[in-house]
C-alpha positions as CSV (number, residue, x, y, z in Angstrom):
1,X,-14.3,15.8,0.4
2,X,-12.3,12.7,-0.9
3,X,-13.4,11.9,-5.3
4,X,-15.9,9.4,-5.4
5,X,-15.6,5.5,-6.7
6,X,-16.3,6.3,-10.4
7,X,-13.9,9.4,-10.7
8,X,-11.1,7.0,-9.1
9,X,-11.8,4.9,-11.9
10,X,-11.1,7.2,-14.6
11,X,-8.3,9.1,-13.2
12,X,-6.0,6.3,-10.9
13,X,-4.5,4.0,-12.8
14,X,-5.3,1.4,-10.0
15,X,-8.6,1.9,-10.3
16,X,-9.4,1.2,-14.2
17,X,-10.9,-2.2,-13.2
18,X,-8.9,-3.9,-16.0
19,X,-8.7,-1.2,-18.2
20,X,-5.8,1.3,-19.0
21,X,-6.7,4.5,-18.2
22,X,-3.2,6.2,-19.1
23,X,-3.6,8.1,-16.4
24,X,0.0,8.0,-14.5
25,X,1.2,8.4,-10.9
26,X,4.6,9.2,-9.1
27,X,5.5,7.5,-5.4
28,X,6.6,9.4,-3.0
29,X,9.1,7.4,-0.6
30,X,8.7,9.9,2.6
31,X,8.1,7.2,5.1
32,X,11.3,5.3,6.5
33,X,10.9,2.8,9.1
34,X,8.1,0.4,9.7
35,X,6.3,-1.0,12.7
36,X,5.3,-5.0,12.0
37,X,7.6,-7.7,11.3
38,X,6.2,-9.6,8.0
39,X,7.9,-12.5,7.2
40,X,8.3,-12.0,3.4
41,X,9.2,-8.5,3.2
42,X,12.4,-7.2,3.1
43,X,12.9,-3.5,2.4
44,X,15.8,-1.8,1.0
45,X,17.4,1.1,-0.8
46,X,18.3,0.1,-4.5
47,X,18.0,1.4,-8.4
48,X,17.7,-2.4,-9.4
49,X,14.9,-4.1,-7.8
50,X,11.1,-3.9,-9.1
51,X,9.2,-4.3,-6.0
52,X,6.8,-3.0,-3.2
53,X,9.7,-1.9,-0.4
54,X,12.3,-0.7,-2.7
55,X,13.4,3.0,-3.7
56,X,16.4,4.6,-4.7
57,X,16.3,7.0,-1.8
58,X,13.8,9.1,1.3
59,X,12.8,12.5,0.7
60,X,11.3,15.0,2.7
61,X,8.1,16.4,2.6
62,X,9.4,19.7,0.7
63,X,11.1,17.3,-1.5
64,X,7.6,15.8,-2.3
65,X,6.2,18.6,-3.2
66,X,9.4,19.4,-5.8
67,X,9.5,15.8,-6.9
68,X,5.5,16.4,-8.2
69,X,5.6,19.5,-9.4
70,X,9.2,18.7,-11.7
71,X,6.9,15.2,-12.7
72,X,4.1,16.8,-13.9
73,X,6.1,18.8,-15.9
74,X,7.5,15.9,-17.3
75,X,4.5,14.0,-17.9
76,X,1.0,16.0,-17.5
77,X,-0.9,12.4,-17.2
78,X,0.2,12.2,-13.9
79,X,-2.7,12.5,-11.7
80,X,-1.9,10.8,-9.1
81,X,0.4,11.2,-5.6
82,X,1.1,8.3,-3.4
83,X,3.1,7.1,-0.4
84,X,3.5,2.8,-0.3
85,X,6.8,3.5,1.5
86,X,9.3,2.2,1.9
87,X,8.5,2.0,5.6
88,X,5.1,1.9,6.8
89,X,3.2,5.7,6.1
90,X,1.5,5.7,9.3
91,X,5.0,4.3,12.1
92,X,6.3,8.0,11.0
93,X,4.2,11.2,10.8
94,X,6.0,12.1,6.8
95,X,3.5,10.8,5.1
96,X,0.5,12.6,6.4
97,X,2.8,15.9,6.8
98,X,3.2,15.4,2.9
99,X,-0.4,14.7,1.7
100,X,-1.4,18.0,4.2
101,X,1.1,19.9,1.8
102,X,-0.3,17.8,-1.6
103,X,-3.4,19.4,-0.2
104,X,-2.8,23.0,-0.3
105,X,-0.6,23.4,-2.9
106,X,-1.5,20.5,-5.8
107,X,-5.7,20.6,-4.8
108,X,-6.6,18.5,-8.1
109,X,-4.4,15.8,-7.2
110,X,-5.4,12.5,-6.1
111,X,-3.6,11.8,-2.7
112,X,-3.8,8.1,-2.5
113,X,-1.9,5.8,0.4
114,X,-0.6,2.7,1.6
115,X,-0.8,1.3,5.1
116,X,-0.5,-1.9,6.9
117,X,-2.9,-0.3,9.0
118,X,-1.6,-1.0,12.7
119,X,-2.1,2.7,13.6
120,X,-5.2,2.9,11.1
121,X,-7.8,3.1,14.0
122,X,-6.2,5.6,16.1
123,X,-5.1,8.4,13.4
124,X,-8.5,7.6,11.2
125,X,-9.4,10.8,11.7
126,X,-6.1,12.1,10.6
127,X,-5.6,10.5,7.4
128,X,-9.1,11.6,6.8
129,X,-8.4,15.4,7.5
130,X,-5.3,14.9,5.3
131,X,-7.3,14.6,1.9
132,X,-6.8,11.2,1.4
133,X,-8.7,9.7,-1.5
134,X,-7.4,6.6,-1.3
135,X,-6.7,4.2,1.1
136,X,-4.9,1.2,0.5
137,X,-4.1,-1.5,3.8
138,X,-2.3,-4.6,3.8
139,X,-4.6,-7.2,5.8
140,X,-3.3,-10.6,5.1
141,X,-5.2,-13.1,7.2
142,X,-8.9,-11.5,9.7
143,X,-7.9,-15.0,11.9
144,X,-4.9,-14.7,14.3
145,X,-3.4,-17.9,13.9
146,X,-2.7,-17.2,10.0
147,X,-1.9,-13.9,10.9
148,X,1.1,-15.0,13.5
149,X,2.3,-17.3,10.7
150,X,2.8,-14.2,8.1
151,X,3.5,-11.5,11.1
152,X,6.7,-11.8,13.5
153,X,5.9,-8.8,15.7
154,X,4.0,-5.5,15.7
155,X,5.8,-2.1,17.7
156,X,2.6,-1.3,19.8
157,X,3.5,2.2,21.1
158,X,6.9,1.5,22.1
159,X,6.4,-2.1,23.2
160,X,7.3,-5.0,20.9
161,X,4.8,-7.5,21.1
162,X,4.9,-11.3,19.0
163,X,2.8,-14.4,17.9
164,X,-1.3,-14.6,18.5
165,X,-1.6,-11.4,20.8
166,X,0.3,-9.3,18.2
167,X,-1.8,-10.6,15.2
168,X,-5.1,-10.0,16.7
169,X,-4.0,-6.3,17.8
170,X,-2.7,-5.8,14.0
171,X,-6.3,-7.5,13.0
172,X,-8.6,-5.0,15.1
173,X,-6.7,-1.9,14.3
174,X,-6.9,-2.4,10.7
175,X,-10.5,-3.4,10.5
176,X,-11.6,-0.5,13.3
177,X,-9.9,1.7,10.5
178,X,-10.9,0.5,7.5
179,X,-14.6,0.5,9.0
180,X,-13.3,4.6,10.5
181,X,-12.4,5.6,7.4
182,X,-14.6,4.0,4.7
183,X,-17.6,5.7,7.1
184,X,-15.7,9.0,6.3
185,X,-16.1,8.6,2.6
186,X,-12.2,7.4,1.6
187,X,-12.1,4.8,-0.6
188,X,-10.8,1.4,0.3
189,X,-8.8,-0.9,-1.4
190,X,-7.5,-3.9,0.4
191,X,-4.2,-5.7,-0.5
192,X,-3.9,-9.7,0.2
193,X,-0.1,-11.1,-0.1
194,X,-1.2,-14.9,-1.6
195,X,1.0,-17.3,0.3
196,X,0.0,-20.6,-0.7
197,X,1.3,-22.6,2.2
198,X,-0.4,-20.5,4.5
199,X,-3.5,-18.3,3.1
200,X,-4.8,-19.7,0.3
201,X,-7.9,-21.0,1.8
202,X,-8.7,-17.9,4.0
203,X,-9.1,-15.4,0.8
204,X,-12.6,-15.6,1.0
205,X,-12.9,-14.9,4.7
206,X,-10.6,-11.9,4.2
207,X,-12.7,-10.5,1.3
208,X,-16.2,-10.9,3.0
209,X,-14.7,-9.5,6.2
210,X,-13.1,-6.2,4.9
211,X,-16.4,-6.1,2.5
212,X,-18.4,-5.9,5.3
213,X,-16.0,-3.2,7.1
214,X,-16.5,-0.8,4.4
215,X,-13.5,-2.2,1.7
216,X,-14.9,-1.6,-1.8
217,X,-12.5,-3.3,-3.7
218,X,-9.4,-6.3,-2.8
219,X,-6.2,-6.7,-4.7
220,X,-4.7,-10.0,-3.9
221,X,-0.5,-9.8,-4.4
222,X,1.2,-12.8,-5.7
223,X,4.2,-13.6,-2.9
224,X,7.4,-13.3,-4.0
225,X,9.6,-15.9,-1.8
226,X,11.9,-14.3,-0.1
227,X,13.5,-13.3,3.4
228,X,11.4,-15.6,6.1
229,X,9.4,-17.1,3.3
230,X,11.8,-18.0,0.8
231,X,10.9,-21.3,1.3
232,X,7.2,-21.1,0.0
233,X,6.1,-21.0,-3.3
234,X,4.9,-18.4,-5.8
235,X,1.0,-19.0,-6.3
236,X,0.8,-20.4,-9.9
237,X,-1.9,-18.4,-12.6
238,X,-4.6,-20.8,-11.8
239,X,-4.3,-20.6,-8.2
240,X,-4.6,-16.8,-8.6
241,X,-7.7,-17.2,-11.0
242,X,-9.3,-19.8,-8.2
243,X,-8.9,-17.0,-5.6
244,X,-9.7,-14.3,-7.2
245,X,-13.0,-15.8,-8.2
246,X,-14.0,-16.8,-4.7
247,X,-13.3,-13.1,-3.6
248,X,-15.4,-11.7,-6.0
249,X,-18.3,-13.1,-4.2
250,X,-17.7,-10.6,-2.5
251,X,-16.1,-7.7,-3.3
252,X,-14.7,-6.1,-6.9
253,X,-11.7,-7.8,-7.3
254,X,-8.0,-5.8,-9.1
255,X,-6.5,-7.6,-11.5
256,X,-3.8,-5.9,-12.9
257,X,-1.4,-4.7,-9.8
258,X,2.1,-4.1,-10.9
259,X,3.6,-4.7,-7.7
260,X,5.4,-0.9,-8.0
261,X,8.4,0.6,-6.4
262,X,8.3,2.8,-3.9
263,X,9.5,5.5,-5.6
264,X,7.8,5.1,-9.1
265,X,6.8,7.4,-11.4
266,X,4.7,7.5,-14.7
267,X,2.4,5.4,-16.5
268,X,2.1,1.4,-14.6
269,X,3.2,-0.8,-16.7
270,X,4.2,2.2,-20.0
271,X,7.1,4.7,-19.5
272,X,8.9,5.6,-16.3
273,X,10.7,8.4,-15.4
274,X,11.8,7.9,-11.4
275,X,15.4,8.6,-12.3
276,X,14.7,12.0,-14.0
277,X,12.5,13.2,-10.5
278,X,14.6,11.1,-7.9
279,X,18.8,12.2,-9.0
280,X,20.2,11.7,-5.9
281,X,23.5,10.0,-5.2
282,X,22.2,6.9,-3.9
283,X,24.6,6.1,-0.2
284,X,25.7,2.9,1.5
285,X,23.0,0.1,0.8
286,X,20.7,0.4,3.9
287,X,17.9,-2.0,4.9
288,X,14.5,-0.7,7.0
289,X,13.0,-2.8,9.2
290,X,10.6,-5.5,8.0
291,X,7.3,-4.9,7.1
């Protein structure tokens, strides 16, 4: 039985609806390779860079469980477990092997994920049996014609598939999830990348549709320009305010993301100690596929 709403909010530190909680977390970075082609993502193995996409290195599942049990040594706040990548959780099956394992062996843990939900629909029931608590998925436009400007390609079972068809695939799946797995009793939250050139108008769509799929609360991710994008703008503070405001119409609205690593551990925003779990000589720089 996933924790309800109001124990999220005093245990995850994404959760504290504007308040600190201290409460601490340590991200997992089991899940490699991706299986959409976002224009503004590029994701990569470094020490240096503080962004979603980014860890030092992949670990196994086994390794998971060593990396959480040597953290919460370290740092007893730690209450939370999460995979946000660096690949997509669901394009390979690490993530849910992992959270299977959180399950058994750390049973007071929150297990909390990230998706960009392209498989959400068809392994609902999976990520459900898993233990998940949380759910976090990507959706970054509910119309296909915004959707094929932010979106490249989706890899649909083996098939590579562009432009409008692609986005309204990537659309259904997520909302058939989100509606799958909100109806089991996981808790979603839904992340908005803010494009200005692009999505800036559509926020409030996106907010009332996930609402009304069973979302309970919307997070909405300043850009940062790079790879396809580079050439857009970061949305300014009031811009953010403006759409934040028409979402809470809505939905509860996140205000204080911290647009984490992939492999981060500790307090958000406080003291980190990824390089006391994660000591491994870091190889070649290697780049996953987008998305």
């Amino acid at each position: 039985m996933s924790v309800s709403i109001e124990e999220l909010r005093s245990r995850h530190p994404c959760f504290a609806l504007g308040a600190k909680n201290n409460s601490g977390r340590i991200h997992l970075p089991v899940s490699p390779g991706c299986n959409i082609g976002c224009r503004f993502c590029i994701r990569d193995i470094n020490e240096t860079e503080e962004r979603p996409g980014v860890a030092s290195e992949i670990i196994s599942p086994d390794e998971a469980l060593s990396a959480i049990e040597k953290a919460t040594e370290l740092m007893p706040e730690i209450q939370v477990a999460g995979v946000a990548g660096p690949g997509d959780t669901l394009a390979t099956p690490y993530a849910l092997e992992t959270f299977r394992k959180i399950k058994e062996k750390f049973p007071n843990i929150i297990k909390c994920m990230s998706t960009n939900g392209l498989m959400l629909s068809e392994l609902a029931d999976e990520v459900t049996d898993a233990g998940i608590d949380s759910l976090t998925v990507t959706v970054n436009a509910v119309d296909p014609s915004i959707q094929a400007q932010i979106n490249d390609f989706i890899i649909w079972h083996g098939q590579r598939i562009e432009g409008i068809e692609a986005a309204r695939i990537l659309i259904k799946n997520q909302l058939e999830g989100i509606r799958k797995v909100s109806s089991a009793g996981v808790t979603v939250k839904v992340n908005t990348v803010l494009i200005p050139e692009i999505n800036k108008d559509h926020i409030g769509e996106i907010a009332k549709t996930v609402s009304e799929h069973g979302a309970s609360i919307y997070n909405i991710i300043p850009l940062i320009p790079q790879h396809k994008l580079s050439h857009c703008t970061e949305p300014s503070c009031e811009l953010l305010y403006e759409v934040r405001k028409e979402a809470e119409k809505y939905i509860n609205v996140f205000r204080h993301c911290a647009r984490c690593r992939a492999d981060a551990v500790g307090l958000p925003g406080g003291r980190d100690i990824s390089k006391q779990i994660y000591l491994r000589e870091v190889k070649a720089e290697n780049t996953f596929s987008h998305g």
